[in-house]
C-alpha positions, 0 to 999 in steps of 0.5 A, a space after each residue: 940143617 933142616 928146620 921146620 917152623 909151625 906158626 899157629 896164628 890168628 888167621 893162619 896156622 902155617 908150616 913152613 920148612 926151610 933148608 938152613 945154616 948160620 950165617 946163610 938165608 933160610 931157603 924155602 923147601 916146602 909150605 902148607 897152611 889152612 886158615 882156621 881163624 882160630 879167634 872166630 873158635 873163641 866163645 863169650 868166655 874167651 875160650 877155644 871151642 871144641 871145634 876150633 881145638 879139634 882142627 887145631 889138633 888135627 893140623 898139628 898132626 898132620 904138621 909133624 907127619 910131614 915134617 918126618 916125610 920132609 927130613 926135617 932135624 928140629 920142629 920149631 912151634 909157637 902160638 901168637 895171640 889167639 891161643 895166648 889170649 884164649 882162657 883155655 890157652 894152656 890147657 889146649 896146647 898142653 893136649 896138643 903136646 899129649 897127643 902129639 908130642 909136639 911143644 908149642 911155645 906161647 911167644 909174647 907180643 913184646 916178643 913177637 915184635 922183637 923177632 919180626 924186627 930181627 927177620 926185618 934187620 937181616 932183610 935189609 941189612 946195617 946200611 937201613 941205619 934206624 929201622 921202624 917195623 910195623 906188622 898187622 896180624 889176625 889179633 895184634 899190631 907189632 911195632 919196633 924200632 932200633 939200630 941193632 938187631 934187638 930193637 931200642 922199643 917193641 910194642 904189640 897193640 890188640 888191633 890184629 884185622 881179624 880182631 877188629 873186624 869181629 868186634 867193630 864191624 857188623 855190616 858188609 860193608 861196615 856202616 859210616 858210624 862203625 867206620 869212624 868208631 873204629 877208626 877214633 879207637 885204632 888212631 887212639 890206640 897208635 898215639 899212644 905209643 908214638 912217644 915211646 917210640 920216637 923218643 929214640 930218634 927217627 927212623 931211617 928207614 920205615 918197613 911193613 910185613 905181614 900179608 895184610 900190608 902185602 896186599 895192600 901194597 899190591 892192590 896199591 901197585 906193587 908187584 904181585 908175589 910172581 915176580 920173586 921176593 927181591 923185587 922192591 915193593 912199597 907203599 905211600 901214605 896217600 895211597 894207603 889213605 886213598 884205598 883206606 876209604 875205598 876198602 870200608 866203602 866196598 862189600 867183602 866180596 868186591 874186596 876180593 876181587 881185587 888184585 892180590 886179595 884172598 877171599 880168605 882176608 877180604 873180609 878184614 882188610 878194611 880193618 886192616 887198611 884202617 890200622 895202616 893208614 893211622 900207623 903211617 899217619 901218625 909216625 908220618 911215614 911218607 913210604 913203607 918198603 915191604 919186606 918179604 921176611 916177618 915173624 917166622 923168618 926171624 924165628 929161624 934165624 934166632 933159632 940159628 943164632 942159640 945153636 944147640 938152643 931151645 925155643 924156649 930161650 925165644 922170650 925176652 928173658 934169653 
């Protein structure tokens, strides 16, 4: 079948198609994404403003159009933590769904984390043994860890890039006092979670998605995205903690010129690269093997798994 997912994140509200059937890997058909930034959108109040709904509606329209001209059976829709942390959250997806007929799911950050685990297990398969998953979006960080494909733990924390960057940095680039500030915040916040998550045993096998790791994988020397998703790429604790200096050190636009970096998420890799290194520092990750597959991945596949399911069956009460 013909499955479309619209992701409306932090950063980017993406959709993808895919062609797919249970038991085979969702195959890649068409994309198209903008980067709204929708947590640029919220206010003082934590509320949505007009603009920022207005192209949020305005894409979710042009998203079903082309999921009709592309064929696809079932649209599946869901919203991360800039639409569920926003006061005007429901009120905003419910005229979406008025005037677009389109019910878009709020998924959890519990929840967030246990699909991208399931897109991460089905990845790299059984024979990873315990796997430890890592991903930094626009406005959280999601950790899980298990053996099977519901993890043993799944945590988000509010430190998404984007999120950080908004609220620690002033200055391009950010001066040494935001730096060390945020990063006492970020390191503080990880630790805390370290002992819920080891406590199940240690990890096999450690893993990062997101296009925040991606990047700093590449810019890191990792292969660039050209050369195909099955080509291994990783990235080591010192050079995470090598360009972690660098980044917070560099304007946005000297970020940009790097290998593999979007003028787009230049602004926030520092944040992010900061989130990275305590990750890997603090559950002393030695290497991060780079999978290509992350939240939207495993939306399909659970999706494929509750044939004829809802989304709705996505959250953690299923």
């Amino acid at each position: 079948m013909r499955l479309g997912v619209l992701d409306i994140g932090s950063n980017t509200v993406h959709l993808l198609v895919v062609d797919a059937h249970r038991g085979a890997r969702p195959m890649p058909a068409y994309s198209h994404k903008v980067d709204l930034r929708l947590t640029e959108h919220l206010d003082k109040d934590q509320k949505l403003g007009r603009d920022g709904i207005e192209r949020l509606g305005s894409f979710v329209e042009e998203a079903v159009h082309l999921a009709e001209d592309k064929g696809v059976e079932d649209l599946l829709a869901f919203a991360t933590s800039a639409v569920r942390e926003a006061a005007n959250g429901e009120q905003v997806l419910a005229a979406i769904d008025k005037r677009c007929g389109v019910h878009i799911a709020v998924l959890s950050g519990r929840d967030e984390a246990r699909l991208t685990f399931l897109a991460v297990r089905r990845w790299f398969g059984w024979s990873s043994g315990r796997l430890l998953a890592f991903d930094i979006g626009g406005g959280s960080l999601e950790i899980a860890a298990g053996v099977d494909e519901e993890p043993d733990v799944a945590v988000s924390l509010p430190l998404g890039a984007g999120r950080l960057t908004r609220d620690w940095f002033t200055g391009d680039p950010p001066g040494p006092d935001e730096v060390r500030k945020l990063r006492k915040h970020v390191r503080t916040e990880i630790a805390r979670t370290v002992g819920d998550v080891v406590r199940y045993g240690e990890a096999n096998r450690a893993v990062a998605t997101s296009k925040t790791f991606k990047q700093l994988a590449r810019i890191a020397g990792a292969a660039p995205s050209s050369e195909g998703p099955y080509v291994s790429r990783s990235l080591s604790r010192q050079d995470m903690a090598d360009w972690a200096a660098k980044l917070t050190s560099m304007k946005s636009a000297e970020r940009a010129q790097l290998s593999g970096v979007s003028e787009g998420r230049a602004a926030q890799l520092a944040a992010g690269a900061l989130v990275a290194d305590a990750a890997m520092d603090l559950f002393e990750v030695d290497r991060l093997d780079v999978c290509p597959w992350a939240l939207r991945e495993g939306v399909i596949l659970r999706r494929l798994d509750l044939l004829p399911g809802r989304l709705d069956q996505l959250n953690g009460s299923e």
